[in-house]
N, C-alpha and C positions, 0 to 999 in steps of 0.2 A: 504494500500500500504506500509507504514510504516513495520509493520508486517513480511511481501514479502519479503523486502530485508534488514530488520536486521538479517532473520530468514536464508535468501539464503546467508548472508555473514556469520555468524556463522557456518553454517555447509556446506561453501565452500568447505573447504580442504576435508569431507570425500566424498561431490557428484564429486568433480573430481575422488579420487579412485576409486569409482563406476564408473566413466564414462569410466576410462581407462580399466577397466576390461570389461567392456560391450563391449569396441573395441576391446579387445583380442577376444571378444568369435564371434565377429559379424566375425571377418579376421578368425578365424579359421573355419566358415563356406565358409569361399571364397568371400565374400563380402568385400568391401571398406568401414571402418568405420568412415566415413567424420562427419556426426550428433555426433558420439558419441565424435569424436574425436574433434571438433569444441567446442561443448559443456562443455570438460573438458578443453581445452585452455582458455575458458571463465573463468569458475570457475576459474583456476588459476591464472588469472590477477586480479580479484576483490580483492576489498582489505581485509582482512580479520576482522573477528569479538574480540570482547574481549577477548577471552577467548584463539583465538589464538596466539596474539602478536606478528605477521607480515601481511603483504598480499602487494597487490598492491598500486598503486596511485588512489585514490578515482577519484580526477578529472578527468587525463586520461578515468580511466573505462569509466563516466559517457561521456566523450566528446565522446567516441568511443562507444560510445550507450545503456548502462548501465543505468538504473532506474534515470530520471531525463536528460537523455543526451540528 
């Protein structure tokens, strides 16, 4: 578990990019892209890993339902 989410808070920042682009391509089919779009607001509030030298409030995250919450 450990793993999970030093490994999900590390490469936060690039799976939100990803997420926002997967919602571009979901609405340009005509589709509402609620998952993708949820999914990158997630990533965005975590707090971020070493190597990127900001993110979120860990507690919040975690109280708001994030690994441990």
């Amino acid at each position: 578990m450990d793993r999970l989410v030093t490994g999900t808070r590390w490469h936060a920042g690039r799976r939100a990019d990803e997420m926002a682009a997967a919602a571009g391509t979901v609405r340009e089919l005509g589709i509402e892209p609620v998952v993708a779009r949820a999914a990158r607001d997630l990533l965005l509030r975590m707090p971020a890993g070493p190597e990127a030298g900001e993110g979120g409030d860990e507690a919040a995250w975690r109280a708001e339902g994030g690994p441990g919450g």
